[in-house]
C-alpha positions in Angstrom: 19.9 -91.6 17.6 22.6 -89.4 16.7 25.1 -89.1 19.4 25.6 -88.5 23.4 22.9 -86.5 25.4 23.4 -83.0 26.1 22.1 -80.6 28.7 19.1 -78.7 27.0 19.2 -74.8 26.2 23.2 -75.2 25.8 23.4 -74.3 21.9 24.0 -70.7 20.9 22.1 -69.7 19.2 23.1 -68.6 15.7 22.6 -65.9 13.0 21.4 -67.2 9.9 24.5 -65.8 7.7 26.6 -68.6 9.8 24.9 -70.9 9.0 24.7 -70.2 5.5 28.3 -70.0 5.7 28.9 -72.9 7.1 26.1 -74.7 4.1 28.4 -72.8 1.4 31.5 -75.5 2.5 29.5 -78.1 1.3 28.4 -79.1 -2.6 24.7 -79.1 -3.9 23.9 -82.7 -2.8 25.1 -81.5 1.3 28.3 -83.7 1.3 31.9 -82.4 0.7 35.1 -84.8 0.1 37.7 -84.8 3.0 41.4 -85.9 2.4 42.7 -87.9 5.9 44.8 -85.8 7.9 42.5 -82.1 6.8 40.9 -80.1 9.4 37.4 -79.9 9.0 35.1 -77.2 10.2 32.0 -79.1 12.2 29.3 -78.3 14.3 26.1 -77.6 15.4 23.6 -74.9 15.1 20.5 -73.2 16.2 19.0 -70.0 14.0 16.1 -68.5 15.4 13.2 -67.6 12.5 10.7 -65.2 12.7 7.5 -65.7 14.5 5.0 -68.3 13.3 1.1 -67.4 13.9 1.2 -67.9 17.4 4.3 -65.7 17.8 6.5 -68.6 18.7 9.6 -68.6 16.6 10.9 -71.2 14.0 14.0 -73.1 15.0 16.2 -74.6 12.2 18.9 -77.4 13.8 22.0 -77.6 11.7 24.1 -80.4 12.4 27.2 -80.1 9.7 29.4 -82.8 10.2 32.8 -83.8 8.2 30.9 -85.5 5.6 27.7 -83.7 4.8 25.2 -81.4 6.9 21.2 -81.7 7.5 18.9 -79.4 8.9 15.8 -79.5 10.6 13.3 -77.3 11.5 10.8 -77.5 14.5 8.4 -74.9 16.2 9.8 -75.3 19.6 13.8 -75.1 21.0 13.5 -77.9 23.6 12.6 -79.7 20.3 15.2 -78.8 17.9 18.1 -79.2 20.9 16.6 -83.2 21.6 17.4 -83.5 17.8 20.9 -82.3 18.1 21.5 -83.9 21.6 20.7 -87.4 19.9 18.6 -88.2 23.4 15.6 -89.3 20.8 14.9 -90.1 17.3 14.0 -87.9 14.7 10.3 -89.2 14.6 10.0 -88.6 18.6 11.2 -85.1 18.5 8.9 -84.5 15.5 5.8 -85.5 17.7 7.1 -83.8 20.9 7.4 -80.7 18.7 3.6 -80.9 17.7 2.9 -81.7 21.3 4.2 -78.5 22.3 2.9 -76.4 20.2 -0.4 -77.9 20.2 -0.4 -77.3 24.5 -0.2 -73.6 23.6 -3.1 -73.7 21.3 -4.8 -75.9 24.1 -4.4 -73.0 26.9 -5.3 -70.3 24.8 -8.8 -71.8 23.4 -9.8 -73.4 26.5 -9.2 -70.2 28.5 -11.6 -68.1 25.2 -13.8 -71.0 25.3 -14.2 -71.4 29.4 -14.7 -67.5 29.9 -17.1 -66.8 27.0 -14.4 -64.8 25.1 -13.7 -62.4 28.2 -10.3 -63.7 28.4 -7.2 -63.9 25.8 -4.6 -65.3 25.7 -1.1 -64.3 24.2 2.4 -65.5 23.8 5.5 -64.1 23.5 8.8 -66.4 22.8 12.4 -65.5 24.1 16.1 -65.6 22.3 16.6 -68.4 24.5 13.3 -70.4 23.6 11.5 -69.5 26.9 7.7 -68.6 26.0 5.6 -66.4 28.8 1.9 -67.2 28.9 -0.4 -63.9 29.0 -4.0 -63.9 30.1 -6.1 -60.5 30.0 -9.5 -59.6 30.0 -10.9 -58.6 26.9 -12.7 -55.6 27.9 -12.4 -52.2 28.2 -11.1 -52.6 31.3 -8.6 -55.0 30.8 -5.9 -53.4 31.7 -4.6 -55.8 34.3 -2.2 -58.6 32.5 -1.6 -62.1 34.1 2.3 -63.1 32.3 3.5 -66.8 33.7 6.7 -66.9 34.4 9.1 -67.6 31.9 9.5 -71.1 31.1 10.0 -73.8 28.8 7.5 -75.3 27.0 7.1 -78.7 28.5 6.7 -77.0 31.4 3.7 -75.2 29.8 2.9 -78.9 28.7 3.3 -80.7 31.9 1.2 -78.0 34.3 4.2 -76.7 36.0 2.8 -73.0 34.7 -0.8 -74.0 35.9 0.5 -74.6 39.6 2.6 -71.3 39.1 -0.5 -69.0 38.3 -2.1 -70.1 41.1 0.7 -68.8 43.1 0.9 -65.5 41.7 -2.8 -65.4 42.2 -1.8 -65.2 46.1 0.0 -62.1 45.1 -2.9 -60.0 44.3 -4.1 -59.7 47.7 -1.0 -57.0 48.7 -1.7 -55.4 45.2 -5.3 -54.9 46.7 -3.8 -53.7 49.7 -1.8 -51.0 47.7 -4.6 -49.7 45.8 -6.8 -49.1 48.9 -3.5 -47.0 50.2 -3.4 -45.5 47.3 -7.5 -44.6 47.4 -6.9 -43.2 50.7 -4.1 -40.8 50.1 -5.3 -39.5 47.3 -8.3 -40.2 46.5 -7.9 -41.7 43.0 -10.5 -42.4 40.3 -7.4 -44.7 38.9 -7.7 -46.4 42.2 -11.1 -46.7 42.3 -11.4 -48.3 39.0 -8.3 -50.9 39.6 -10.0 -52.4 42.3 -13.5 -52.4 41.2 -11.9 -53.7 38.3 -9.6 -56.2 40.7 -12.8 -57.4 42.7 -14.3 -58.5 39.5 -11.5 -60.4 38.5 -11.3 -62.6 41.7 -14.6 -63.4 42.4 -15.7 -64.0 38.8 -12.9 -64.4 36.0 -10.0 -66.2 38.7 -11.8 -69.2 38.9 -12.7 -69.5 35.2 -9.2 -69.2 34.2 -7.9 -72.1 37.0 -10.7 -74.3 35.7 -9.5 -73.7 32.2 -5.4 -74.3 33.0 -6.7 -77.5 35.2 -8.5 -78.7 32.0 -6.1 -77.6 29.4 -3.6 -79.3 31.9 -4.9 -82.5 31.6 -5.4 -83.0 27.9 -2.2 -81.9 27.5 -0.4 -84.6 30.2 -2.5 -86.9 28.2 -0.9 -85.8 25.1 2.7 -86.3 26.5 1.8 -89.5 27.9 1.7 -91.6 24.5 4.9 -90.4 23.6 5.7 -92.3 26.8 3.8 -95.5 26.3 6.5 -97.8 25.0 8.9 -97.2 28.5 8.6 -98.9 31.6 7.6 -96.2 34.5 10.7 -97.5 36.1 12.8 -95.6 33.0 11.1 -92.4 33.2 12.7 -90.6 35.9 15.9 -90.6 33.4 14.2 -89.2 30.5 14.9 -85.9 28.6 13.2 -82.9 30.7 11.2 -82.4 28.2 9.4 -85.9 28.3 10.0 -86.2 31.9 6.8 -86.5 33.4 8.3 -86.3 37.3 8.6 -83.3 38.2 5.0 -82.2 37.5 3.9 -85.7 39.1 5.5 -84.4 42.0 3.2 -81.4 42.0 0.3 -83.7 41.4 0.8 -85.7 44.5 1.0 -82.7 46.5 -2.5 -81.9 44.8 -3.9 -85.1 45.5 -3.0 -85.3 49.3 -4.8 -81.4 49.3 -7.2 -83.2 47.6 -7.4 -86.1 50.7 -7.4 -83.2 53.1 -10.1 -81.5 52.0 -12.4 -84.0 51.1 -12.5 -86.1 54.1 -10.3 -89.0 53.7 -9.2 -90.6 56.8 -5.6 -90.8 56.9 -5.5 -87.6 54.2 -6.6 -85.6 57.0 -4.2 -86.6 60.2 -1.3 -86.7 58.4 -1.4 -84.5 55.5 1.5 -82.2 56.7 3.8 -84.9 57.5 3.5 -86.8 54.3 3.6 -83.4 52.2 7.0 -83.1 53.6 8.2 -86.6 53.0 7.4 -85.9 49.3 10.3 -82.9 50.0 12.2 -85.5 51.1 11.2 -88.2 47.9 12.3 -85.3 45.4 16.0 -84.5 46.8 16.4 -88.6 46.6 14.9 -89.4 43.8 16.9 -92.2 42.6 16.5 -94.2 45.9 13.1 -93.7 46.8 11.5 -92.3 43.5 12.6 -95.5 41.1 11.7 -98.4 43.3 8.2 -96.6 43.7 7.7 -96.3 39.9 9.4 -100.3 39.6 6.0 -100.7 42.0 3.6 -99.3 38.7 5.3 -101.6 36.7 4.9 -104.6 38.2 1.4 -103.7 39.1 0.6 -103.6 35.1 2.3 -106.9 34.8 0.3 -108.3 37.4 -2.8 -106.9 36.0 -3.9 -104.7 39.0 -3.8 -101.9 36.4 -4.9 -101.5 33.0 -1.9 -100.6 30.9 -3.7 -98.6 28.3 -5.3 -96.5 31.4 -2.1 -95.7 32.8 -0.5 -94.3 29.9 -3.4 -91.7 28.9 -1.6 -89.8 31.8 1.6 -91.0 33.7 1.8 -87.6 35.4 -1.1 -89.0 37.5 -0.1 -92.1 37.3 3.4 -91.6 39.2 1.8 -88.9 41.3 -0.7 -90.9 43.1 2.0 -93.1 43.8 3.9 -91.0 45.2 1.5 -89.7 47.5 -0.3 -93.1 48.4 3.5 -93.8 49.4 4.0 -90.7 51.5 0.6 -90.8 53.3 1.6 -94.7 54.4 5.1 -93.4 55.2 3.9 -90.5 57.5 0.9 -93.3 59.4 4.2 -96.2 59.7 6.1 -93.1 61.7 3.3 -92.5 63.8 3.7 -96.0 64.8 7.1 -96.7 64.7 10.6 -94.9 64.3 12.8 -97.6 64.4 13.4 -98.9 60.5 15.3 -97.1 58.0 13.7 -94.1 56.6 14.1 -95.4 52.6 12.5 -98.7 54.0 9.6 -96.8 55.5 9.0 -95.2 52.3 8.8 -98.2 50.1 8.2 -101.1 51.8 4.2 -101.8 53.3 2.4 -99.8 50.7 -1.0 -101.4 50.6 -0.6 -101.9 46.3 -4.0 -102.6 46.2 -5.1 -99.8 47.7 -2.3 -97.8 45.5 -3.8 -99.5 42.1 -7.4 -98.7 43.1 -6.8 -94.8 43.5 -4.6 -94.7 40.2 -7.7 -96.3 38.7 -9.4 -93.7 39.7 -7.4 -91.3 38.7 -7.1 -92.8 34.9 -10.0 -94.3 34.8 -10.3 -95.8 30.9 -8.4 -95.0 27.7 -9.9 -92.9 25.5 -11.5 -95.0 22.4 -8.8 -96.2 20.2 -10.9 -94.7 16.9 -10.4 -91.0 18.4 -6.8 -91.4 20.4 -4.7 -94.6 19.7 -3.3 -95.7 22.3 0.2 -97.1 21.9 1.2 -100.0 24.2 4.8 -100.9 25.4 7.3 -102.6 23.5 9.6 -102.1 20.7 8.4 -99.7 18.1 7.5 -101.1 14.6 
């Protein structure tokens, strides 16, 4: 490691001639003598390449310090500012660099591959290392441009993007809306075409495109997940956000008690909208509620109710089946009773077995260990 963490997306980022200037201090072999007492000009820097194939921009870290300087280069900011930041080695961010940049190749083929080539998928990278994920149809009538919001690229990873198009796919029904008001006034062949063009889309292409950000999702959770396999679940919640797989576990458990809902399960259906807002409550006190749940995984590996190389093809799943196995039994003890503490309620009587049979199910086997090693826990040799 080299140094103290450091809040990500903090470095400026630099022109290349500063850098340059600030390599020119040093000799040919990167290191430069300092006489005790001299002021020394340090620091770190970012400069921002051109665009690589994928239109994502190459980021070269420069960390000059009294002594001598190094540089390295990554695909991906998030990357390049763990380097700098010292929050992991230089090996980890290496692989959480290839990670990233293999998600976007992920969600690009799997939404070609899943549509038959109608859609494409494009995108474009930010000063600040932000990447927006495009999806159009590749017709002539593909006028009509899905863009995700800006975001990081762990986010991309991790599925928070996925769970934000399906948002913005609620949004089309009041662009309908507009059209047809449009149609009216006017009459317009413009119209007319848009929302032929927009029935098309939902009833047909929508549901191509979720299936292929569910399963582009996925693979790429797994991915993460075995740069996660030698922590503890109970240290996760204090990882880098990059790495950090809770905030999209989050979002899986309030997919998995939809899931409950929908399909019939018991409890799943009485109390879904109490224990959907408990998880509310779970996120603003993470620390209190969210660690002792993920202590629970821990100890149910070292019991054996899990199989540890299952769990770590996806600890987003993992931790969010946890979390809403916990909240479903927190919202049936308040049906009951009203009289313990609410942090008790959340994480004491959870029926583990039950817990450790649906994260089974959720992470069912490793994949073979010829095709995707799987790394176990412990320190790294």
């Amino acid at each position: 490691m080299k140094g103290p963490s450091a809040m990500l997306w903090n470095y400026d980022v630099s022109d290349k001639e500063e850098a340059e200037r600030m390599a020119s201090l040093y000799g040919e072999d990167f290191t430069r003598a300092v006489e005790p007492g001299m002021e020394v000009e340090t620091g770190r820097n970012l400069v921002r390449r051109c665009g690589n194939e994928l239109g994502i921009a190459t980021w070269e870290a420069y960390d000059f310090d009294p002594d001598t300087w190094t540089c390295e280069t990554f695909s991906n900011r998030e990357a390049a500012e763990l380097w700098l930041s010292g929050s992991l080695y230089l090996d980890e961010c290496v692989e959480l660099d290839r990670q990233l940049t293999q998600s976007v190749k992920r969600m690009a083929a799997l939404a070609a591959n899943m549509s038959g080539g109608r859609w494409t998928a494009g995108i474009q990278e930010y000063r600040d290392g932000r990447k927006s994920l495009s999806f159009q149809l590749s017709d002539e009538t593909g006028f009509f441009l899905i863009t995700s919001p800006i975001c990081k690229a762990s986010e991309l990873a991790l599925g928070v993007v996925r769970d934000r198009v399906r948002e913005e796919l609620a949004d089309l029904d009041p662009y309908r809306e507009a059209l047809e008001a449009c149609r009216r006034a006017e009459d317009s062949s413009i119209a007319l075409d848009k929302l032929a063009f927009y029935e098309k889309l939902k009833d047909l292409d929508m549901p191509v495109l979720l299936g292929a950000l569910a399963a582009a999702t996925e693979q790429n959770q797994r991915a993460l997940g075995r740069l996660l396999a030698d922590r503890k679940y109970e240290d996760m919640s204090v990882l880098p956000d990059a790495i950090n797989p809770m905030e999209a576990a989050f979002a899986e458990a309030k997919g998995k008690l939809l899931e409950w809902k929908e399909g019939g399960h018991g409890d799943g259906m009485y109390y879904h909208d109490t224990a959907s807002s408990y998880l509310d409550d779970y996120h603003e006190l993470a620390d209190e509620i969210g660690r002792p749940l993920l202590r629970d995984i821990d100890e149910l590996i070292e019991y054996g109710y899990l199989d540890e190389s299952g769990v770590y093809e996806n600890p987003v799943a993992v931790i969010g089946t946890m979390l809403a196995e916990a909240a479903l039994e927190h919202a049936r003890a308040d049906a009951e009773y009203f009289d313990e503490d609410f942090r008790m309620r959340a994480t004491e009587g959870i029926d583990m077995w039950t817990v450790a049979q649906e994260i089974a199910k959720t992470v069912p086997e490793a994949k073979p260990a010829e095709e995707e090693p799987t790394q176990t826990r412990g320190p790294k040799l």
